[in-house]
C-alpha positions in Angstrom: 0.0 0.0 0.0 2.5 2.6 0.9 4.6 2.0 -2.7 1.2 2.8 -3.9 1.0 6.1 -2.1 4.0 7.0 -2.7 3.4 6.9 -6.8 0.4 8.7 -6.5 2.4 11.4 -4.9 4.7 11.3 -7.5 2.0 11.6 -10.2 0.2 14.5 -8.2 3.8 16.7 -7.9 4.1 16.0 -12.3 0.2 17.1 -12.2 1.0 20.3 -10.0 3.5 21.8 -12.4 0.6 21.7 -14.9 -1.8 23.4 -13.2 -0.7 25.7 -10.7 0.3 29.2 -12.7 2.4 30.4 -9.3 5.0 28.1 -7.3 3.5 26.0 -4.4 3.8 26.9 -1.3 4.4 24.7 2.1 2.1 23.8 5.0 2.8 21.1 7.9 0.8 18.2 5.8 -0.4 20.7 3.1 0.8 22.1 -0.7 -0.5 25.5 -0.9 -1.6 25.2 -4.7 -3.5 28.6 -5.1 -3.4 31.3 -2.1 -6.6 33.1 -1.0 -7.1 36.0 -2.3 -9.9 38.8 -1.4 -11.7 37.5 -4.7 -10.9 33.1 -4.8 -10.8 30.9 -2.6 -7.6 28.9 -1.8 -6.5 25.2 -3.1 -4.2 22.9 -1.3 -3.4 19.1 -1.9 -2.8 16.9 1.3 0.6 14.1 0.5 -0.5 11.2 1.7 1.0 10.1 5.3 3.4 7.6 4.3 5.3 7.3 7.5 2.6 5.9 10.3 4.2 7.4 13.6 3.7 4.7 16.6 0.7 5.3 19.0 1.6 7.0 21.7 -0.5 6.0 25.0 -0.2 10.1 26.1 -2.9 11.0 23.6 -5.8 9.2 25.4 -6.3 11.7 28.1 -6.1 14.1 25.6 -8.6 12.8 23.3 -11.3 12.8 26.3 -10.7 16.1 26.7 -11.1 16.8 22.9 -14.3 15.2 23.3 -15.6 17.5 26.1 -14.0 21.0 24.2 -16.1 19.6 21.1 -18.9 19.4 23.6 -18.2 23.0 24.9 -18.1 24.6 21.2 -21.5 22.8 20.3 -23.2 24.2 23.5 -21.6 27.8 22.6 -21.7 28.1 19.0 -21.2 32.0 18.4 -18.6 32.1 21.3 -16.2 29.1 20.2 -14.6 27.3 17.1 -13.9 23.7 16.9 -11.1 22.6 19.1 -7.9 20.6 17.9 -4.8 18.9 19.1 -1.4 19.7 18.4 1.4 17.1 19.5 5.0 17.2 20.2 4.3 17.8 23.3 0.2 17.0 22.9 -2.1 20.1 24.1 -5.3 20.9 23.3 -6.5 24.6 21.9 -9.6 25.7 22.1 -10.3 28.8 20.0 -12.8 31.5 20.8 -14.7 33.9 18.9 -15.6 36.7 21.8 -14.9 37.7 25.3 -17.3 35.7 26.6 -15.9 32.4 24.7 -12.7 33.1 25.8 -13.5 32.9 29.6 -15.7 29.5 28.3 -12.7 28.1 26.3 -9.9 29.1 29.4 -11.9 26.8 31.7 -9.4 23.0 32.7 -11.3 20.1 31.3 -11.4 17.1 33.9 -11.9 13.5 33.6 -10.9 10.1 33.3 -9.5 8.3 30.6 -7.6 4.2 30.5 -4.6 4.4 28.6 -3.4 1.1 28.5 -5.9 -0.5 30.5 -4.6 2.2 33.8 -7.7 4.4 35.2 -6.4 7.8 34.9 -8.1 11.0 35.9 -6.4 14.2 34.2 -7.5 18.1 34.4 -5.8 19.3 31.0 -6.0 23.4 30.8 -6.5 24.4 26.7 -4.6 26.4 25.4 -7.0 29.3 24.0 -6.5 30.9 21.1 -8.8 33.9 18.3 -10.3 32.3 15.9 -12.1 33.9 13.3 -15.1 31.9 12.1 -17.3 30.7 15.2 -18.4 26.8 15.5 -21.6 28.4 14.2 -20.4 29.9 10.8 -18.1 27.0 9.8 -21.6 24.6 10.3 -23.8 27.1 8.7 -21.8 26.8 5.3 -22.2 22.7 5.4 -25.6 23.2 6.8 -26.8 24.6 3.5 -29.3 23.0 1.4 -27.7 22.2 -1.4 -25.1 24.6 -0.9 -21.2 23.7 -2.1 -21.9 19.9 -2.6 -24.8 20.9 -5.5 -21.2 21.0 -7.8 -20.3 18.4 -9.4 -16.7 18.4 -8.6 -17.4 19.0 -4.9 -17.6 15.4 -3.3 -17.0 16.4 0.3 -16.8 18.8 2.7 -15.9 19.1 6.6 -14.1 21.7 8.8 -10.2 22.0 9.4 -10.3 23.0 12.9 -6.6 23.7 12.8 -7.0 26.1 10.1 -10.5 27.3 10.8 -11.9 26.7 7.7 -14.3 24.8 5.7 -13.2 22.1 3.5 -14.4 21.4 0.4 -13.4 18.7 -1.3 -12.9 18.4 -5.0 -11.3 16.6 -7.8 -11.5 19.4 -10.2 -11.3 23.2 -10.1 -10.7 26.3 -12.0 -10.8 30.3 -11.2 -14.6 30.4 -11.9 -15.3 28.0 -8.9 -12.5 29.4 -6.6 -14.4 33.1 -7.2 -17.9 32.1 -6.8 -17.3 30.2 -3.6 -15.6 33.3 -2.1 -18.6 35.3 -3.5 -21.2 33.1 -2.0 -18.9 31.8 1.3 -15.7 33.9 1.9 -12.3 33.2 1.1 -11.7 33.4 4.8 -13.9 30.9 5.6 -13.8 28.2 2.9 -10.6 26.2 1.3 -10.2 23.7 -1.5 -8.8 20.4 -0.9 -7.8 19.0 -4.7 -7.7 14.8 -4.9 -7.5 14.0 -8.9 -8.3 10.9 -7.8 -11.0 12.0 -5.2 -14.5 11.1 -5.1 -17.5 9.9 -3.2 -18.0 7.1 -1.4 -20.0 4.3 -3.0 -21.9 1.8 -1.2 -21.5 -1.7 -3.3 -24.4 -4.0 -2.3 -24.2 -7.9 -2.4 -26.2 -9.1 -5.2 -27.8 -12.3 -5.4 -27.3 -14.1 -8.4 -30.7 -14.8 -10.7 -32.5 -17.8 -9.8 -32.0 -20.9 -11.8 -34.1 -21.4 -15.0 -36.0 -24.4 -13.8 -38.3 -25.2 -17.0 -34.8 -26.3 -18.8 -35.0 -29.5 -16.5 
């Protein structure tokens, strides 16, 4: 599988000289393909993770935690953004929107999670950080009816928390999408996650074969 992965990434770089008119640009896990502008949208690719890193039992704490920030932003829509965790060393960052999210997203989350089978209560602190779109903006834009996905080259969408952005996926683009989606969304709010090989996911249901023709007996 990974030999695999690492052709496609190959094939994607050859691809990228064809179709990006400036040079890429460089993101932790990302290739900036087209920068936002005040007028289009951005597009990045994501390189396939090739190198698996080994689990490390100090997430699961952490990961309890996320869960209860998540929990947090859902309850407080206009006051937080989605949360995220950052490793090396883990921490978890809750972003805020106002004053009043701040004092919500400042506040230790406590607990009790079982890495490796050990009971372990934790109080983790987030760190707290300004975000610009609220929990309730990034939904809004994947809450629309039929919104982004009514395009045919847009097979998925979901919400970088990291970035604080809506993600679109799509396995084609050109500058007339990238300017009507920051006409209709923002370019601040919505990105473009290019796949060639991208598309939706398709549920293959067993079929039984034809009953037998039983007047050739």
């Amino acid at each position: 599988m990974r030999p695999m992965r690492a052709f496609r990434s190959f094939a994607v770089l050859l691809l990228l000289y064809g179709i990006t008119a400036v040079p890429a640009f460089l993101l932790p896990g990302k290739v900036i393909l087209q920068h936002a502008t005040a007028e289009s949208v951005e597009v990045h690719w994501e390189p396939p993770d090739i190198l698996d890193e080994p689990y490390d039992s100090r997430i699961e704490p952490y990961n309890h935690a996320l869960d209860l920030a998540q929990g947090r932003a859902e309850a407080h829509p206009d006051d937080l953004a989605p949360p995220y965790l950052l490793r090396h060393p883990w921490r978890l960052v809750a972003p805020y929107t106002s004053a009043h999210g701040r004092e919500l997203a400042v506040a230790p989350l406590r607990g009790v999670s079982w890495p490796n089978g050990v009971r372990t209560p934790f109080t983790i602190t987030p760190e707290v950080r300004r975000a610009r779109n609220s929990t309730a903006e990034l939904m809004a834009v994947l809450e629309l009816d039929p919104g982004p996905l009514a395009d045919d080259r847009v097979f998925g969408a979901g919400i970088d928390p990291e970035r604080n952005l809506v993600i679109l996926d799509v396995n084609a683009f050109d500058q007339e999408l990238r300017r009507r989606l920051a006409r209709e969304y923002g370019s601040d709010l919505v990105t473009l996650r290019w796949d060639p090989w991208g598309g939706p996911a398709v549920l293959l249901l067993d079929r039984q074969p034809p009953p037998a023709d039983r007047t050739s007996a």
